[in-house]
C-alpha positions in Angstrom: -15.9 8.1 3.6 -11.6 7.9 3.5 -10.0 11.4 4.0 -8.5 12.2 0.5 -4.8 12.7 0.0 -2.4 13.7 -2.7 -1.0 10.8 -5.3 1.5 11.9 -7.6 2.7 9.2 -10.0 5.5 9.8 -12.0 7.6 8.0 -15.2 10.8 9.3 -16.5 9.4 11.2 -19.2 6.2 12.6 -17.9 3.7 12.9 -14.9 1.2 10.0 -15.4 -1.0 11.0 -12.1 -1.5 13.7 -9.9 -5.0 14.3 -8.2 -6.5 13.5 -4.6 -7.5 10.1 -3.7 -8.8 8.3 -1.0 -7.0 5.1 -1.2 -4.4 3.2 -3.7 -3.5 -0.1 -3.1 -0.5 -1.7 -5.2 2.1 -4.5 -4.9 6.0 -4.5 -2.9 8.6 -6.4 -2.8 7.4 -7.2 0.7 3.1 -8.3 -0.6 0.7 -5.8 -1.3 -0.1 -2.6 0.3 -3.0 -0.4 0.7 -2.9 3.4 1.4 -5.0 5.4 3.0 -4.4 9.2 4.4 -2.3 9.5 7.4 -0.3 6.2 6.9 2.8 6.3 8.5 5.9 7.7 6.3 7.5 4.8 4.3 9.7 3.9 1.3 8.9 0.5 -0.2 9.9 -1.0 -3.7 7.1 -1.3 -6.5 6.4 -5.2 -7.4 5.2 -5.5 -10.9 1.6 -5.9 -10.7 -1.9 -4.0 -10.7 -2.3 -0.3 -9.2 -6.1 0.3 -8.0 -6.6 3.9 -7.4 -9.8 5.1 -5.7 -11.6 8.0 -5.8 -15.2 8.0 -4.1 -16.8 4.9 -6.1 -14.6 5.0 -8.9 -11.5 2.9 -9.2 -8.9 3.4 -11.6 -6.9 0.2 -12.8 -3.0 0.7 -14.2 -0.4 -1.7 -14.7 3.0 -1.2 -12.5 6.5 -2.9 -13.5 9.0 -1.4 -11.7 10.3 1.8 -9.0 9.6 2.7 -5.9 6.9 4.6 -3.5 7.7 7.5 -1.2 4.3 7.8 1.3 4.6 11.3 3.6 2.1 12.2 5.9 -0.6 13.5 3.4 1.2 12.9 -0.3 2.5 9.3 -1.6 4.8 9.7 -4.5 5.3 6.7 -6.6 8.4 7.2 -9.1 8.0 3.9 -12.0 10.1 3.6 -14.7 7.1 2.4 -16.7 3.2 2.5 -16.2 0.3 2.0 -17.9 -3.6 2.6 -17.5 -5.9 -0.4 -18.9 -8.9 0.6 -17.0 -10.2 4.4 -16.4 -13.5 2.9 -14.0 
């Protein structure tokens, strides 16, 4: 089993996410990108697409359009100027 980490997900007018996961996997400006804990600090920009966050044997599904991701050593920030959840499993 991944080591969990810290995903905080935030919109400009409220905090969409913030629990411990053990991976989220999303789409760049550079192709898609999965994170796990430990992952070496980067800054990349949010493609619109499909966020899957995972959590044990549940994955949660929300859409992405725009912003970008801050990944530290044990906390990945994404800051989205618009995000929505169509699937919570």
């Amino acid at each position: 089993m991944a080591e969990k980490f810290k995903l905080t997900i935030v919109t400009p007018d409220r905090e969409f996410f913030n629990e411990e996961v053990d991976m989220v996997e999303f789409n760049t400006t550079e192709g898609e990108i999965g994170i796990y804990k430990g992952h070496a600090p980067l800054t990349v920009i949010v493609a619109p697409g499909v966020l899957k966050i995972t959590q044990g044997e549940t994955v949660k599904n929300a859409a992405l359009h725009a912003g970008f991701v801050q990944i530290l050593q044990d906390l990945s920030l994404i800051h989205i100027w618009r995000c929505r959840r169509y699937s919570l499993c």
